[in-house]
Z-matrix of the N, CA and C atoms (Angstrom, degrees):
N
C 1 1.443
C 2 1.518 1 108.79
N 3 1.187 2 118.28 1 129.36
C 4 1.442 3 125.65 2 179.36
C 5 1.791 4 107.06 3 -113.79
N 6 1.106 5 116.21 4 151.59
C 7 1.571 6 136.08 5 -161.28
C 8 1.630 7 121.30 6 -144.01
N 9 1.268 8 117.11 7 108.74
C 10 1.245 9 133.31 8 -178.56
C 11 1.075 10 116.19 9 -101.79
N 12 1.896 11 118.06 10 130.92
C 13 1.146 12 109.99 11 -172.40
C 14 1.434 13 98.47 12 -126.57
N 15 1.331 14 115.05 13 133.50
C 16 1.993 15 112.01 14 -177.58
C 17 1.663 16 88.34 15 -137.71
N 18 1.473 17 86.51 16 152.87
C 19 1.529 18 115.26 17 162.51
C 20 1.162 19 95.56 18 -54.78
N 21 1.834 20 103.65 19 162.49
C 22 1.881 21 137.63 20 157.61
C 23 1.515 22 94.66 21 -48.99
N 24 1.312 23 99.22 22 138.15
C 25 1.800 24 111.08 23 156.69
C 26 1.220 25 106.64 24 -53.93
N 27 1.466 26 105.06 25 126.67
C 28 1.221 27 89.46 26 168.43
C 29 1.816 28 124.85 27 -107.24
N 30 1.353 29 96.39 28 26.60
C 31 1.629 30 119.24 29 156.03
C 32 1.803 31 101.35 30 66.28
N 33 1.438 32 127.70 31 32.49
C 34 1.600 33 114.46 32 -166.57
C 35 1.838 34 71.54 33 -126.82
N 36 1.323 35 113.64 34 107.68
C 37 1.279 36 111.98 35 162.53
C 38 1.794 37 112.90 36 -114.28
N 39 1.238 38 108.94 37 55.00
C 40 1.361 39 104.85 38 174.02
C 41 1.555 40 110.19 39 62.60
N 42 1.581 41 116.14 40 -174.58
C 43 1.340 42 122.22 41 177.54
C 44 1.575 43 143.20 42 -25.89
N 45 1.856 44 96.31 43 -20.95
C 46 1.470 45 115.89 44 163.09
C 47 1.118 46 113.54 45 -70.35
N 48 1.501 47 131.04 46 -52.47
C 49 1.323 48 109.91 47 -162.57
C 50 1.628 49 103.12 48 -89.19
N 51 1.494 50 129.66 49 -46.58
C 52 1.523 51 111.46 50 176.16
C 53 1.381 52 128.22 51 -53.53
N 54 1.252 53 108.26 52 117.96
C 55 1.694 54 115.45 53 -165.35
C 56 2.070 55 109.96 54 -124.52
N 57 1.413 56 103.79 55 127.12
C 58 1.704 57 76.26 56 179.39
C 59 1.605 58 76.72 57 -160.52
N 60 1.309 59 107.92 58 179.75
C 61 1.490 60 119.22 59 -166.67
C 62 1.325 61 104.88 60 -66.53
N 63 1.344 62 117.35 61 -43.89
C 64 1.534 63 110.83 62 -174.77
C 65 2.007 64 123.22 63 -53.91
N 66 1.404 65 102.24 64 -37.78
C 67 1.647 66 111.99 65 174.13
C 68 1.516 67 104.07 66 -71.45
N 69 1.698 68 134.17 67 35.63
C 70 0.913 69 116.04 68 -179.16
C 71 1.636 70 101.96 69 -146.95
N 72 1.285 71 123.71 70 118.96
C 73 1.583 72 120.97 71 -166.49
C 74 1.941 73 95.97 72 -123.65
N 75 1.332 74 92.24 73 126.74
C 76 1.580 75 118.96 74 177.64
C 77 1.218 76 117.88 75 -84.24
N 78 1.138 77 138.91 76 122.29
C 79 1.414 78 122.13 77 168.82
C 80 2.040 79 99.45 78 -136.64
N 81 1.073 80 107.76 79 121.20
C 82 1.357 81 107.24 80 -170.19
C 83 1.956 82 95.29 81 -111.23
N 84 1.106 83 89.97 82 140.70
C 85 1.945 84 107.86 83 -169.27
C 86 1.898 85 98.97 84 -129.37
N 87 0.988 86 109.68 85 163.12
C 88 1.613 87 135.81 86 174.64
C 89 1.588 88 94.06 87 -64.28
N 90 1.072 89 139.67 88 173.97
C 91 1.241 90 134.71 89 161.33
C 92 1.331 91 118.67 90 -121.36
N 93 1.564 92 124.93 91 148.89
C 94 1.627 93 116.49 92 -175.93
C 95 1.406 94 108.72 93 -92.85
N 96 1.451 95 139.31 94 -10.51
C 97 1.559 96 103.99 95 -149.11
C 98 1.709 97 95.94 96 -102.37
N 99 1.484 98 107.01 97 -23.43
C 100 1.827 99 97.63 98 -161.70
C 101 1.966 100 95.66 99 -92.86
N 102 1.273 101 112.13 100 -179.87
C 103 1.212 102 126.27 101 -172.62
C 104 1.529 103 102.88 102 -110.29
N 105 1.371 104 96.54 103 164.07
C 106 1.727 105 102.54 104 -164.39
C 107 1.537 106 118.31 105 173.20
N 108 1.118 107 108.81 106 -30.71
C 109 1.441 108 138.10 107 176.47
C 110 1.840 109 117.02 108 63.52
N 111 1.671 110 118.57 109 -98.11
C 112 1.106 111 91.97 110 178.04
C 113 1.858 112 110.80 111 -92.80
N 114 1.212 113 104.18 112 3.81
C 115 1.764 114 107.15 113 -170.75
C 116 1.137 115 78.35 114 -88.85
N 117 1.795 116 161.20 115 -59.61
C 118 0.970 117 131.05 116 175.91
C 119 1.617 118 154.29 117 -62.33
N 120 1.616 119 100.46 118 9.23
C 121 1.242 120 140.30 119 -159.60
C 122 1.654 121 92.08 120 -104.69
N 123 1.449 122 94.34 121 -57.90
C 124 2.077 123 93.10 122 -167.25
C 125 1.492 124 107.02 123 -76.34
N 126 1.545 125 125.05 124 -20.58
C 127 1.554 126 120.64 125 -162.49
C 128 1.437 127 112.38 126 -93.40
N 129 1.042 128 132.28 127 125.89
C 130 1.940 129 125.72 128 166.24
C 131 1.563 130 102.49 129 -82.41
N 132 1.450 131 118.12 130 100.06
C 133 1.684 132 111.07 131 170.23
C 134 1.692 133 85.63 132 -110.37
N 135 0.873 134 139.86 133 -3.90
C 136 1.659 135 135.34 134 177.73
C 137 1.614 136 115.08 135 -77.21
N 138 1.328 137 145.95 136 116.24
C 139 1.202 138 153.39 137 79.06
C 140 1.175 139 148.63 138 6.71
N 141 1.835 140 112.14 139 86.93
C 142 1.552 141 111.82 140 168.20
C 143 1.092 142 95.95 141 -96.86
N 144 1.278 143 123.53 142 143.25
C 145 1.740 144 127.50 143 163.89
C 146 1.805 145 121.51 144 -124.09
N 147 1.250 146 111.38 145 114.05
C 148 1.170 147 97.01 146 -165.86
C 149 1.696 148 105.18 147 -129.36
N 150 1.330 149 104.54 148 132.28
C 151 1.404 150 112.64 149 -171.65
C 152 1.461 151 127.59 150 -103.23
N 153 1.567 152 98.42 151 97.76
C 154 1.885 153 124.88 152 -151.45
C 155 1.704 154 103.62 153 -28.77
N 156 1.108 155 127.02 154 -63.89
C 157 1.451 156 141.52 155 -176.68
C 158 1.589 157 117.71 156 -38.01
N 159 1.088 158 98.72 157 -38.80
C 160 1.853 159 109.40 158 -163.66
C 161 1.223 160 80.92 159 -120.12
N 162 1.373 161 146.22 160 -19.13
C 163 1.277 162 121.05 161 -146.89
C 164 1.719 163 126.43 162 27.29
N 165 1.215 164 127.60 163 63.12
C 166 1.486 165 126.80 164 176.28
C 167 1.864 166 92.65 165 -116.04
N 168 1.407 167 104.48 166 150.51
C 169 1.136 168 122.74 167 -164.89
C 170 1.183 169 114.02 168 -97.35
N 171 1.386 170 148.29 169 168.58
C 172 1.645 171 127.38 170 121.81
C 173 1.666 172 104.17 171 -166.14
N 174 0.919 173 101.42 172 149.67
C 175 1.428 174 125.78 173 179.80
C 176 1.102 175 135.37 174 -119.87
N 177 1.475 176 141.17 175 148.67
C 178 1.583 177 149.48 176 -127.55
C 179 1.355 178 105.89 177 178.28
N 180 0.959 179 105.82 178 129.69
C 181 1.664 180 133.72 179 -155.36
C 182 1.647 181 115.33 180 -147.01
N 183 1.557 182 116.61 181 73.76
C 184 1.365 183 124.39 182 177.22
C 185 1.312 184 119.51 183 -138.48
N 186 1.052 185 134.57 184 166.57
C 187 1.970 186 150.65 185 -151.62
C 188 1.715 187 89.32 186 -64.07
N 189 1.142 188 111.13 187 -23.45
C 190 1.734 189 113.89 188 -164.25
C 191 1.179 190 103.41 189 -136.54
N 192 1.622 191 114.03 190 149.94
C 193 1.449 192 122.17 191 163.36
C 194 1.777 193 108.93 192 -79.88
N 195 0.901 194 139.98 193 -16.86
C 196 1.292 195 135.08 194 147.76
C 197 1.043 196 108.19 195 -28.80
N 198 1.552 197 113.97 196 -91.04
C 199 1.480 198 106.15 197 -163.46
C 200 1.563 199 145.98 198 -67.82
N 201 1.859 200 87.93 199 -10.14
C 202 1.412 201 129.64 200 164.01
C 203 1.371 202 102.08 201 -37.39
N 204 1.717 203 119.49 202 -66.07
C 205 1.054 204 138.30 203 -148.51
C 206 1.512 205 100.69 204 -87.16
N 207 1.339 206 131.70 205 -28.75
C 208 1.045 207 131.71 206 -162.50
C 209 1.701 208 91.66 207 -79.58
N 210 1.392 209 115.39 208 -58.72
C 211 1.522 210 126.51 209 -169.79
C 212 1.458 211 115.12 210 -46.30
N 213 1.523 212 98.18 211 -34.16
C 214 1.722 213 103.70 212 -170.74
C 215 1.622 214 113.37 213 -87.77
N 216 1.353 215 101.97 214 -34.08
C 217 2.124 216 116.20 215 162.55
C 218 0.902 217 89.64 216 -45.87
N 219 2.200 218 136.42 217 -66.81
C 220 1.190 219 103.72 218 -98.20
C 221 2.135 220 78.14 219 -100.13
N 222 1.815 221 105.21 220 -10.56
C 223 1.032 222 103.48 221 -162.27
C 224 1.488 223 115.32 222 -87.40
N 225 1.686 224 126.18 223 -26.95
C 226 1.484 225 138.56 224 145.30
C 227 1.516 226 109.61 225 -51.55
N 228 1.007 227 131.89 226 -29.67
C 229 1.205 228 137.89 227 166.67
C 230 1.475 229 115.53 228 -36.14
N 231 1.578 230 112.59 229 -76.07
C 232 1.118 231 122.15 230 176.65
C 233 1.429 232 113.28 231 -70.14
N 234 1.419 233 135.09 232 -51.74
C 235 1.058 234 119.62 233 173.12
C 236 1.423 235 111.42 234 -35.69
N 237 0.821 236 144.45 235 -58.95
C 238 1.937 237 161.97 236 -170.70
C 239 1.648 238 85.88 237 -34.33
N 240 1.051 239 105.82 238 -54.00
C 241 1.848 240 112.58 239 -135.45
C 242 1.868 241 72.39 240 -88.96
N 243 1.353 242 120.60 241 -63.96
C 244 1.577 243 107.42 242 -167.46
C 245 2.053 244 118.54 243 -52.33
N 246 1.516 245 73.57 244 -15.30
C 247 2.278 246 71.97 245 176.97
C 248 1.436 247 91.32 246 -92.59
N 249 1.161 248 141.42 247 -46.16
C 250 1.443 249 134.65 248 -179.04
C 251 1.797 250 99.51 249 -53.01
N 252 1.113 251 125.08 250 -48.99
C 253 1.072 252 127.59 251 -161.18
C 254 2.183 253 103.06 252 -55.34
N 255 1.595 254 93.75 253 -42.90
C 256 1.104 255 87.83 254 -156.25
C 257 1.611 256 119.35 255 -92.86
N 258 2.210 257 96.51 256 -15.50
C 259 1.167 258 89.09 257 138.09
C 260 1.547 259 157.54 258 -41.71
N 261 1.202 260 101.65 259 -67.85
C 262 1.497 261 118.14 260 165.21
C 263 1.862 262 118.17 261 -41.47
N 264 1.187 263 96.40 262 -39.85
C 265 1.853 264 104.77 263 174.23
C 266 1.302 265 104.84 264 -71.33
N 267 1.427 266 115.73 265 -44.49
C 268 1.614 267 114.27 266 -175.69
C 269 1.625 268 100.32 267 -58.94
N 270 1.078 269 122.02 268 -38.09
C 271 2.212 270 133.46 269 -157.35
C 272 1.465 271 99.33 270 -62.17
N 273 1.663 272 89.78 271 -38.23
C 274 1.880 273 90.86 272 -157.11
C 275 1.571 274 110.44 273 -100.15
N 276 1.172 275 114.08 274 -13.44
C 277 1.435 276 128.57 275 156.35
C 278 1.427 277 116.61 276 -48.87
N 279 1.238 278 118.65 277 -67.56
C 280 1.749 279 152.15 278 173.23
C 281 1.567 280 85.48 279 -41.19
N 282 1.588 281 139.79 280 -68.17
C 283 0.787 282 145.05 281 172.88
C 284 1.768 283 142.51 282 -16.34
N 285 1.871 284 81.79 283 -62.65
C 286 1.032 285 102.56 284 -167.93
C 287 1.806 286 103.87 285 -97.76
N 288 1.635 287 107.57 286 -19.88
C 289 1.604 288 91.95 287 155.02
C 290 1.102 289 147.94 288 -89.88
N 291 1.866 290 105.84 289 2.96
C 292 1.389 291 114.47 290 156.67
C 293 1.255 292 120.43 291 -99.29
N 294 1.496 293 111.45 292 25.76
C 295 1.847 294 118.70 293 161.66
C 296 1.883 295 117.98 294 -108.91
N 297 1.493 296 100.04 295 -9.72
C 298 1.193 297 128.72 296 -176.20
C 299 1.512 298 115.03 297 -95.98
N 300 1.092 299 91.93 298 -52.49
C 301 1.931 300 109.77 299 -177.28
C 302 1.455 301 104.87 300 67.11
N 303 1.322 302 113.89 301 -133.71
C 304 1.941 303 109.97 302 -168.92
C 305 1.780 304 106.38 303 -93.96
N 306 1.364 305 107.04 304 -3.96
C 307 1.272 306 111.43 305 -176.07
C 308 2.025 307 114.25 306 51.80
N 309 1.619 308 93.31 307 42.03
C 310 1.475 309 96.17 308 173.89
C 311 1.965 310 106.11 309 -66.50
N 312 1.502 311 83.80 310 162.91
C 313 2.038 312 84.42 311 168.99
C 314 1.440 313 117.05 312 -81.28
N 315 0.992 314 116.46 313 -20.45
C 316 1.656 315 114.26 314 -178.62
C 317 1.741 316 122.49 315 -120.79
N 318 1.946 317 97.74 316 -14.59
C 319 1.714 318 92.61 317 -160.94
C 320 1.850 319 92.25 318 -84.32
N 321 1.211 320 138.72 319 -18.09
C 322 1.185 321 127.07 320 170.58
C 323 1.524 322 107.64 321 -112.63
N 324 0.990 323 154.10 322 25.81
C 325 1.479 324 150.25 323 168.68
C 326 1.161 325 96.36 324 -51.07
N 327 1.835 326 123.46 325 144.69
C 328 1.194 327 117.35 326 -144.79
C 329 2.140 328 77.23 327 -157.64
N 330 0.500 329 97.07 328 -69.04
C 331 1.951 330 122.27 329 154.73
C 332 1.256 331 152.53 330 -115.72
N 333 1.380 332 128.49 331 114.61
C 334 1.254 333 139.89 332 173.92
C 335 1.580 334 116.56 333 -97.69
N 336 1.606 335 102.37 334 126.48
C 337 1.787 336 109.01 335 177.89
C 338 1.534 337 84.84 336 -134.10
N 339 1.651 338 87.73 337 126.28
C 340 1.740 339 105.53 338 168.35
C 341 1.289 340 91.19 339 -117.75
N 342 0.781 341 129.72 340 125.71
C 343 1.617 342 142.29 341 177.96
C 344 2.191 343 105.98 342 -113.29
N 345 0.977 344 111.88 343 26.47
C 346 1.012 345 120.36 344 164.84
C 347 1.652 346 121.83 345 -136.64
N 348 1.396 347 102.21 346 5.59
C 349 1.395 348 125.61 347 153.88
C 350 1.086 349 118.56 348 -109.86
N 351 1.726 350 129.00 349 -12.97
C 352 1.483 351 139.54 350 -170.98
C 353 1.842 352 95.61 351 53.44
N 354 1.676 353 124.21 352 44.16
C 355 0.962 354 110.44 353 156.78
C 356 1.905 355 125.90 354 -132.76
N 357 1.104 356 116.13 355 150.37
C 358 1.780 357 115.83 356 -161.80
C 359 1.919 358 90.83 357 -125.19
N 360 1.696 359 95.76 358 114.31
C 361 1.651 360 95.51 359 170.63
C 362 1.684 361 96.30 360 -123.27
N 363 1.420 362 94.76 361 151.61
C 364 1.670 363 111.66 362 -178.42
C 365 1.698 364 94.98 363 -117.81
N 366 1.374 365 100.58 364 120.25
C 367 1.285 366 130.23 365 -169.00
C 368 1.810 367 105.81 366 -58.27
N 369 1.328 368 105.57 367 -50.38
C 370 1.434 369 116.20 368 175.38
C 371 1.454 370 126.26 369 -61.97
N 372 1.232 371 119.20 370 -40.77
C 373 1.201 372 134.03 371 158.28
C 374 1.780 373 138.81 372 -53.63
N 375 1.651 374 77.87 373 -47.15
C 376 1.476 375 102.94 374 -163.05
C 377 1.518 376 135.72 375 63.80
N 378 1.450 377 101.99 376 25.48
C 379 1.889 378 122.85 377 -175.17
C 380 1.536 379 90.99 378 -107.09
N 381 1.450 380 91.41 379 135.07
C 382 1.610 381 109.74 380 162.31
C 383 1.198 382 119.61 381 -112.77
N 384 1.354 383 132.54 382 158.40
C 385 1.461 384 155.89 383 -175.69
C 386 0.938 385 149.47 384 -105.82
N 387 1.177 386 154.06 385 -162.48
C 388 1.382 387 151.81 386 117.75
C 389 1.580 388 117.87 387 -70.88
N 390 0.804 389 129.11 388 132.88
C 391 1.679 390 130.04 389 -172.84
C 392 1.450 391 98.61 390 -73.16
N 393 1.638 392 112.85 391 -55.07
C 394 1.614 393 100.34 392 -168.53
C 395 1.371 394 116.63 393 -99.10
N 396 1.369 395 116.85 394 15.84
C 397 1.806 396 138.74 395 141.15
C 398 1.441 397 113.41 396 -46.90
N 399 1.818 398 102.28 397 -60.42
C 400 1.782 399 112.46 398 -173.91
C 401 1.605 400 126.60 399 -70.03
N 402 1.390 401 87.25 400 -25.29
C 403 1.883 402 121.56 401 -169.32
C 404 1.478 403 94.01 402 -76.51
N 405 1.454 404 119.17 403 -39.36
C 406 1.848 405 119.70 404 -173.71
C 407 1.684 406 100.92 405 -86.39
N 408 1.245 407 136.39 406 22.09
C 409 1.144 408 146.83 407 -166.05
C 410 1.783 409 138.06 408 56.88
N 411 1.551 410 91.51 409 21.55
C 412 2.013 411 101.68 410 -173.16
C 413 1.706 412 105.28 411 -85.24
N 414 1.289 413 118.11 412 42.36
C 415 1.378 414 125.50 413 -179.31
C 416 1.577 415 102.16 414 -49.72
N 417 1.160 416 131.04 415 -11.49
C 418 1.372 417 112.84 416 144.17
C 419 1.122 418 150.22 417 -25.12
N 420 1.097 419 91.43 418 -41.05
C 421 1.871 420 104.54 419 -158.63
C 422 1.849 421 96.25 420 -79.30
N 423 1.417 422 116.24 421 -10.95
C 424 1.038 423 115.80 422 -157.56
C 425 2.038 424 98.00 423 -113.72
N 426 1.609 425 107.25 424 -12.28
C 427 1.293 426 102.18 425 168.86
C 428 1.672 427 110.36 426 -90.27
N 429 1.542 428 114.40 427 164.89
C 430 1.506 429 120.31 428 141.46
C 431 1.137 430 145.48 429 -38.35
């Protein structure tokens, strides 16, 4: 069994997570798909929103720029948070398999406890022990 130990996220995934009004450019258009004629001709209730940094897009298309705006926040929104998400999973992965390595049985063995021999050998050393000597904390016995 091999065991990885990493720091707390510390949640700064680059361009995903800093968010502020300025990384965010509006451009509101007429919309094509519903009918309306010239009241739908003169009004912009349509929403492209595109967020300068990542460049990811999205767009919203409703009777109102309200809800336009709400749909397209709420929908760059999440995209944001799912690439942050998968950043951060990718970081700590990377992490945790260069704290792990290939998890062979013998090319990193570091310690052996047979506790049905009552004996504890340290691979590096090559000193053996008492198991419930090392277990009560005299990791000595097992250095140089």
């Amino acid at each position: 069994m091999t065991v990885a130990v990493l720091d707390p996220a510390d949640g700064d995934v680059g361009p995903f997570a800093r968010r502020s009004a300025q990384d965010f450019e509006l451009e509101w258009y007429s919309g094509t798909v519903k009918a309306g004629g010239q009241k739908h001709n003169k009004t912009a209730t349509c929403l492209r929103l595109r967020h300068r940094p990542t460049g990811f897009v999205q767009t919203a298309q409703t009777r109102s720029r309200e809800n336009s705006s709400k749909l397209a926040f709420a929908a760059i929104n999440k995209a944001l948070d799912e690439a942050a998400s998968s950043v951060e999973h990718s970081r700590r992965n990377g992490l945790r398999k260069a704290q792990i390595g290939p998890g062979l049985r013998a090319g990193e063995k570091r310690r052996t406890f047979r506790f049905q021999d009552d004996r504890a050998v340290d691979h590096i050393t090559g000193k053996s022990a008492r198991a419930t000597d090392v277990m009560k904390g005299k990791l000595d016995l097992l250095w140089p």
